[in-house]
ZAFI-442459 format. One record per residue: residue number from 1; residue in one letter; x, y, z of N, C-alpha, C in turn. Coordinates in pm, whole numbers, plus 50000, padded with zeros to 5 digits. Example, Ala and Ser with C-alpha at 12.3 -4.5 7.8 and 13.67 -1.06 7.14 Angstrom:
% ZAFI-442459
<1 'A' <51319 49431 50780> <51230 49550 50780> <51320 49670 50780>>
<2 'S' <51285 49775 50708> <51367 49894 50714> <51290 50003 50787>>
***
This chain:
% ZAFI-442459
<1 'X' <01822 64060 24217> <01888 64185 24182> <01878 64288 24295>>
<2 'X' <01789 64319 24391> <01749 64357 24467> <01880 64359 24552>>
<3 'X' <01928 64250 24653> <01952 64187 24730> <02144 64263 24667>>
<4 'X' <02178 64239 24532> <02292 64274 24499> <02258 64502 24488>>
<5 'X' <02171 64535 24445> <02166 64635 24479> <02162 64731 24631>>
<6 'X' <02063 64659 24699> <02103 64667 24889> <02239 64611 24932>>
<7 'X' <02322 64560 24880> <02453 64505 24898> <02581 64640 24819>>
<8 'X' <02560 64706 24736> <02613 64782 24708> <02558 64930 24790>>
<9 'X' <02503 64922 24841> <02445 65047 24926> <02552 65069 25078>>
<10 'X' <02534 64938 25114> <02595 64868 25207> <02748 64910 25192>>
<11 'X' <02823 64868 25082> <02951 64855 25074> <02930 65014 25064>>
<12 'X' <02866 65124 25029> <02901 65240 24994> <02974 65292 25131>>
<13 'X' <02844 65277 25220> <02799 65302 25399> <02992 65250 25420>>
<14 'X' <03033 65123 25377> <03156 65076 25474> <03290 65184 25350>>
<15 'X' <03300 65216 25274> <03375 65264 25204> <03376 65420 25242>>
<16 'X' <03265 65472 25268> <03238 65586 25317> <03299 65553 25482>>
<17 'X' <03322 65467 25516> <03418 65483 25697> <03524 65456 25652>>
<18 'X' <03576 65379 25582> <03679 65355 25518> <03784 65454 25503>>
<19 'X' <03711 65569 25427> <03769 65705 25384> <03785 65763 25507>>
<20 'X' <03695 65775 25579> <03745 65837 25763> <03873 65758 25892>>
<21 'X' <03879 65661 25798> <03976 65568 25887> <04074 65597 25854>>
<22 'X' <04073 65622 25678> <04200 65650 25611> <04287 65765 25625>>
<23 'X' <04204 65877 25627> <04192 65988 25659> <04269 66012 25808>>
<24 'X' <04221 65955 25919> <04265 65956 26058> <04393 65883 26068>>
<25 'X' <04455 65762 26008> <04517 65728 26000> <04642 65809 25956>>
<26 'X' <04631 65872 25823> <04767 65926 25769> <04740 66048 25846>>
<27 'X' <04683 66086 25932> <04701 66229 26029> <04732 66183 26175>>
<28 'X' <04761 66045 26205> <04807 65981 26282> <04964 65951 26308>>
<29 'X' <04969 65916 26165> <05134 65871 26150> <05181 65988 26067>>
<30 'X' <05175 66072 26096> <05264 66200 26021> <05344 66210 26107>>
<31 'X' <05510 66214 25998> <05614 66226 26116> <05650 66384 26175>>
<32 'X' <05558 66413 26224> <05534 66557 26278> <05512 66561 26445>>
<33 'X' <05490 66666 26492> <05440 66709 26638> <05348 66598 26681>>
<34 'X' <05342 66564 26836> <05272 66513 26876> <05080 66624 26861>>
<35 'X' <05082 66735 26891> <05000 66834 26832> <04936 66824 26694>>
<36 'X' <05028 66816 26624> <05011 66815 26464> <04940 66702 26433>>
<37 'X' <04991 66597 26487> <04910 66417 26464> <04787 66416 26494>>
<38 'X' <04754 66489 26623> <04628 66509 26684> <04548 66572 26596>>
<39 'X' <04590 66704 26544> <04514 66792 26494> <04501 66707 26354>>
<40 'X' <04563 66669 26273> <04549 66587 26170> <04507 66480 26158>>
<41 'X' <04479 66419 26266> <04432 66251 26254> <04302 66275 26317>>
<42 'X' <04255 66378 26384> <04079 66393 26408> <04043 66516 26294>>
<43 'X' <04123 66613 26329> <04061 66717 26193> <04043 66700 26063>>
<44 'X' <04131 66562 26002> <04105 66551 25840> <03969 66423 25773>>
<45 'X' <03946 66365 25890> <03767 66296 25890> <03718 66364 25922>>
<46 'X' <03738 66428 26023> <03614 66515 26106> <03557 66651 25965>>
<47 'X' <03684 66686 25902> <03651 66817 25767> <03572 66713 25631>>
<48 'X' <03619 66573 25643> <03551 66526 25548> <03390 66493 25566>>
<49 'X' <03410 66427 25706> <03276 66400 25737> <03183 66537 25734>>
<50 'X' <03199 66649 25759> <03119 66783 25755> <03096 66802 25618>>
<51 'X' <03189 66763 25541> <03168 66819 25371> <03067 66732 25306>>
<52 'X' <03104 66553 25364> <03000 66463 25322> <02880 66519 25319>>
<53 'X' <02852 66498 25489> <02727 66540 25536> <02682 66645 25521>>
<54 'X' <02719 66798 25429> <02629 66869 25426> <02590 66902 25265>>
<55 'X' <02728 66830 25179> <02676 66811 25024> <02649 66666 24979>>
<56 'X' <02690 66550 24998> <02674 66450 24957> <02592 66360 24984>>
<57 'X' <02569 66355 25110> <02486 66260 25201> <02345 66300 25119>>
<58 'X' <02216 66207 25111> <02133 66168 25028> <02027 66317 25107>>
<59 'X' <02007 66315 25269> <01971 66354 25338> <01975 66541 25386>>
<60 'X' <02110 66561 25295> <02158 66679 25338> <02067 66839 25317>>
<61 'X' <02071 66889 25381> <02031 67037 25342> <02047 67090 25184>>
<62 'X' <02214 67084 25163> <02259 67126 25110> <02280 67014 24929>>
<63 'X' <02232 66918 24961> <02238 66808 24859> <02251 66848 24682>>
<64 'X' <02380 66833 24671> <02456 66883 24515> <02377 66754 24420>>
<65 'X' <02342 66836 24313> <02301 66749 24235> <02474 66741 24086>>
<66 'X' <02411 66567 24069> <02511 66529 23934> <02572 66638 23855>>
<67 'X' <02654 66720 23820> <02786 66588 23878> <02859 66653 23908>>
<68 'X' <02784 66794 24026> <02842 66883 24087> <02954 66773 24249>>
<69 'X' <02842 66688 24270> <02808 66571 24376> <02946 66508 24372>>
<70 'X' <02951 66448 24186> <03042 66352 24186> <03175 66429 24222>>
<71 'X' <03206 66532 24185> <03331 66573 24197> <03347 66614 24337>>
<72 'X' <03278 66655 24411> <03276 66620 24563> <03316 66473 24640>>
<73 'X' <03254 66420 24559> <03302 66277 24617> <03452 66249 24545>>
<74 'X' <03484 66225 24440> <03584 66189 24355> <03729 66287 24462>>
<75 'X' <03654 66426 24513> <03798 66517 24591> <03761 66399 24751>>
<76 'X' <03695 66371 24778> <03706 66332 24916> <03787 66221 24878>>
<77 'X' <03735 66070 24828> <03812 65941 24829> <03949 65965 24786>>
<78 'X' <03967 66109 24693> <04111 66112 24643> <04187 66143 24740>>
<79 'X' <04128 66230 24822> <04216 66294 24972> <04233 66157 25026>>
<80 'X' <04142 66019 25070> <04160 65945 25142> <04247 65829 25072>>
<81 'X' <04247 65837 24897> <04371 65750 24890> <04436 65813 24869>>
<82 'X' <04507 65927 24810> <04621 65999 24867> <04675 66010 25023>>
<83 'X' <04644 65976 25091> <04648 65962 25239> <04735 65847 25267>>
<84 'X' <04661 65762 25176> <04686 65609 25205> <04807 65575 25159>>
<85 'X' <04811 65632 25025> <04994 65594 24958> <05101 65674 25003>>
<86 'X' <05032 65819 25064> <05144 65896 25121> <05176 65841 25248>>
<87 'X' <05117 65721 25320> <05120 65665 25437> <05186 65526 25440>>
<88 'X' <05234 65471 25282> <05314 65361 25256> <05208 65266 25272>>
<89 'X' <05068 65298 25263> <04978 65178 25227> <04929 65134 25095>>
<90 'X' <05031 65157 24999> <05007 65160 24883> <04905 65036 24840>>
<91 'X' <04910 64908 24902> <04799 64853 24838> <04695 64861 24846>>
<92 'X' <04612 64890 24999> <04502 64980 25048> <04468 65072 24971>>
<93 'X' <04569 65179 24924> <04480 65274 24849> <04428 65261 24754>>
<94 'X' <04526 65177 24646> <04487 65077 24533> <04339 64976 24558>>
<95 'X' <04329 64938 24622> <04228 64880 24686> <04058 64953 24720>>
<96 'X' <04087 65069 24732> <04021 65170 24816> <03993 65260 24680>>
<97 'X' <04094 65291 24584> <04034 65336 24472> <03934 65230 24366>>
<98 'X' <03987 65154 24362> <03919 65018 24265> <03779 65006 24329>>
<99 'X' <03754 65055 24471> <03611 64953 24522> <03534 65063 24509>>
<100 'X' <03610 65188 24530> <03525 65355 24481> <03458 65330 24352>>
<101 'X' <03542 65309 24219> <03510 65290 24096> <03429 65188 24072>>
<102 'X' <03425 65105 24137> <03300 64981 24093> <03166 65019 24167>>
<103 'X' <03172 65095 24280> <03086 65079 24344> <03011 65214 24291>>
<104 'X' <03085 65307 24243> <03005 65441 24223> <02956 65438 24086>>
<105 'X' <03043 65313 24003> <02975 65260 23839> <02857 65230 23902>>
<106 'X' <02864 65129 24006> <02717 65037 24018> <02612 65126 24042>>
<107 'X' <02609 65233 24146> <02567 65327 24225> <02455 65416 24031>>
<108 'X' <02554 65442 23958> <02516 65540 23828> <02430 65408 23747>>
<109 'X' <02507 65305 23744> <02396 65177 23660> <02212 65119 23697>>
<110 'X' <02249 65160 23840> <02155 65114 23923> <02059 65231 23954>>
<111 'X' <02087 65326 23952> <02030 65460 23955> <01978 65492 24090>>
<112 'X' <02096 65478 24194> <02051 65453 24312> <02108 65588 24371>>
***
């Protein structure tokens, strides 16, 4: 059980880059300014990663407790699959929401 609990920790860590890839991506392909792409495809990870890291992350200063937390998280992955379907990756985001929901069930089951 162990081994499946350090394994969901794991997938959190890759779902959590996931959301920054996703994120950079649809601020990549916006059919906008060469400016605008830039500013959107580093500024919309770079604002998530700051929000992670100063309420969510386990480590943080600022560390929101339940279930101030969850809805912090629930607005980030939504920004990153909204990203994803507004980017015509509709199965990715589908994908990307489903592994959020199992993994953040497991995350509340596991009491991790």
């Amino acid at each position: 059980m162990e081994i499946l609990k350090f394994g969901n920790l794991g997938a959190r860590f890759m779902l959590e880059l996931c959301v920054l890839a996703s994120l950079g991506y649809w601020g990549f392909t916006l059919d906008k300014g060469l400016f605008v792409k830039w500013v959107c495809g580093i500024g919309a990870p770079l604002a998530a990663a700051i929000i992670w890291g100063s309420f969510v992350a386990p480590k943080s200063q600022h560390f929101l407790d339940d279930p101030l937390r969850l809805v912090v998280e629930i607005l980030i992955f939504g920004a990153a699959i909204l990203a994803l379907f507004s980017s015509g990756k509709t199965g990715l985001a589908w994908l990307l929401a489903i592994a959020f929901i199992i993994n953040r069930s497991l995350l509340i089951v596991w009491k991790q």
